[in-house]
N, C-alpha and C positions, 0 to 999 in steps of 0.2 A: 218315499216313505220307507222302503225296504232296502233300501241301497246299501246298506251295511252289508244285507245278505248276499251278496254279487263281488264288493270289492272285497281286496287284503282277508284279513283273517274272519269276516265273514263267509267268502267264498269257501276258504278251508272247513272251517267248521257245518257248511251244507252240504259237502260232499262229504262229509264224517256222518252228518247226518244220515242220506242219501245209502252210504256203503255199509254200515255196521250193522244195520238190520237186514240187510240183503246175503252180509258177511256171514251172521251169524246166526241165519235159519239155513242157508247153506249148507254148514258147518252140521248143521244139528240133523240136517235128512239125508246128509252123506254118511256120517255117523251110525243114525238110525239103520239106514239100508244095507254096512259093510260091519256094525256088529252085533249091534240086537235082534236085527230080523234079518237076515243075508236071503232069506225064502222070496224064491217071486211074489210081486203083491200078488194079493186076490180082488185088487179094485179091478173093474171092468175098465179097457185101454176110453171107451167114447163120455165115459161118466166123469166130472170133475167132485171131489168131495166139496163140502159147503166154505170148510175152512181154505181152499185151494183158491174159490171163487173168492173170496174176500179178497184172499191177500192178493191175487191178480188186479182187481179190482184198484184195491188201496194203492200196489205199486204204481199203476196206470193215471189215477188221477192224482197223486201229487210228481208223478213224471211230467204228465200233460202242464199243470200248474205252475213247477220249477221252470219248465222251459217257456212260458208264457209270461209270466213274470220278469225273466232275464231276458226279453225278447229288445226291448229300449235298450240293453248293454250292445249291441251286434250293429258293426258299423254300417251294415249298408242301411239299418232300420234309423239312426240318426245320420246317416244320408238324407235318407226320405223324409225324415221330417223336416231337415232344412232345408230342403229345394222347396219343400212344403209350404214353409214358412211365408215365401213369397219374396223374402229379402233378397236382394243383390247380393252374390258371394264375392271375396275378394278372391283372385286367382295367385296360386303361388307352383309357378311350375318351376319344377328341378329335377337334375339331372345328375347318376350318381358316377361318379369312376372311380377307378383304385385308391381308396383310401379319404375321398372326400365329396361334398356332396358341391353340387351349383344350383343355389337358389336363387329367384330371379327377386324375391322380396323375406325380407328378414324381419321386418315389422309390420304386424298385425293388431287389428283395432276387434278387444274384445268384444262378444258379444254380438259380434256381425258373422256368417259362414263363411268359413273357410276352404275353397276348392282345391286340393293339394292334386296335381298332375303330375307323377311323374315315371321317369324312363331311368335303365341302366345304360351305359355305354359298353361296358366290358363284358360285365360277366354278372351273377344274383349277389344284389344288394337287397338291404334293409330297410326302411325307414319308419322308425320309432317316434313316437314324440311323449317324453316326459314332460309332466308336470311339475311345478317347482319343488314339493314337498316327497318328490321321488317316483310317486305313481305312474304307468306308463298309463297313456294315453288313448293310444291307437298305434298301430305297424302297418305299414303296406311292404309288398314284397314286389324287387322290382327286375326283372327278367329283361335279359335284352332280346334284342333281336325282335321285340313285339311292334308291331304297326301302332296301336292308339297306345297310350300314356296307362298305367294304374291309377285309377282315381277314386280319391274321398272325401267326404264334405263334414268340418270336424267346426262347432262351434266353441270357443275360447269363453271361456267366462270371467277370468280372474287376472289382471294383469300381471305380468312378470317374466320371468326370463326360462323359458323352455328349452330343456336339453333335445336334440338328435341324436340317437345311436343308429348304428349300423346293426342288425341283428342274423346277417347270414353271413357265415366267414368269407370272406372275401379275399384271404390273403395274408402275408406274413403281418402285413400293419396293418390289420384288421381293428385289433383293440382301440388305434388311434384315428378310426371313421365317427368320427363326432362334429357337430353344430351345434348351434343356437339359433331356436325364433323367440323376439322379443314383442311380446302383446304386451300396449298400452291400452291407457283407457280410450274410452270411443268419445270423436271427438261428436260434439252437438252441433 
């Protein structure tokens, strides 16, 4: 229902939200204390004034709220719901090295979870996965030298042809660390 507020320029504009009132009472008690009244207060250090308490108040439950809200955006929480689910994941493990990735499957059946395992060889990779219309997806970040794989469980909903980026430099031909997973529809 709120999904706007989380992606693209919804996100921008709740952290505009979020910051401008913070920015701009700020603003106004730095002001207040360094040219109209530069005098120590005379509030007593253990007392909150009434108006102090509100806005503590107000900042705290839409903090609480904001991040409660975006809680279903955070992948290990659409992890959890698709192990949840109870569905069979399809497994796609890969493996990255200089400048390219090895993926053990490139087609994916939407709408079913998708278990992404994977390791670097070399050195800190990326892996990205866009959506066709540009959005990024999800990123795992992939370290060598680790014993078990980085893992994530990403459900596909929309058939079509998904970019891979590499999003940690990696090297002179960094720019040219790219793939493709191709989700069709799920078969009945």
């Amino acid at each position: 229902m709120l999904d706007f507020l989380f992606t693209g320029w919804g996100a921008f504009w709740m952290t505009l939200f979020m910051l401008v009132p913070f920015a701009a009472i700020f603003t106004w008690v730095v002001y207040r204390k360094s040219v109209v009244d530069s005098a120590a207060s005379g509030t007593a250090r253990k007392s909150l004034s009434r108006l102090e308490g509100v806005w503590l108040t107000v900042v705290f439950v839409v903090f609480v709220a904001v991040n409660l809200a975006s809680m279903k955006y955070m992948p290990t929480i659409a992890t959890a719901h698709a192990a949840a689910s109870g569905q069979s994941a399809q497994q796609v493990d890969l493996t990255a090295t200089s400048w390219s990735y090895q993926i053990s499957n490139r087609e994916i059946e939407a709408g079913k979870p998708v278990r992404f395992s994977g390791k670097s060889a070399d050195t800190m990779h990326g892996f990205a996965v866009y959506h066709p219309d540009g959005r990024m997806l999800f990123t795992m970040m992939l370290m060598p030298g680790l014993k078990n794989p980085t893992s994530i469980v990403h459900t596909f909903n929309e058939p079509g042809i998904y970019k891979v980026r590499c999003l940690e430099y990696c090297g002179v031909a960094h720019h040219r660390m790219a793939d493709e997973l191709v989700v069709v529809k799920r078969s009945t």
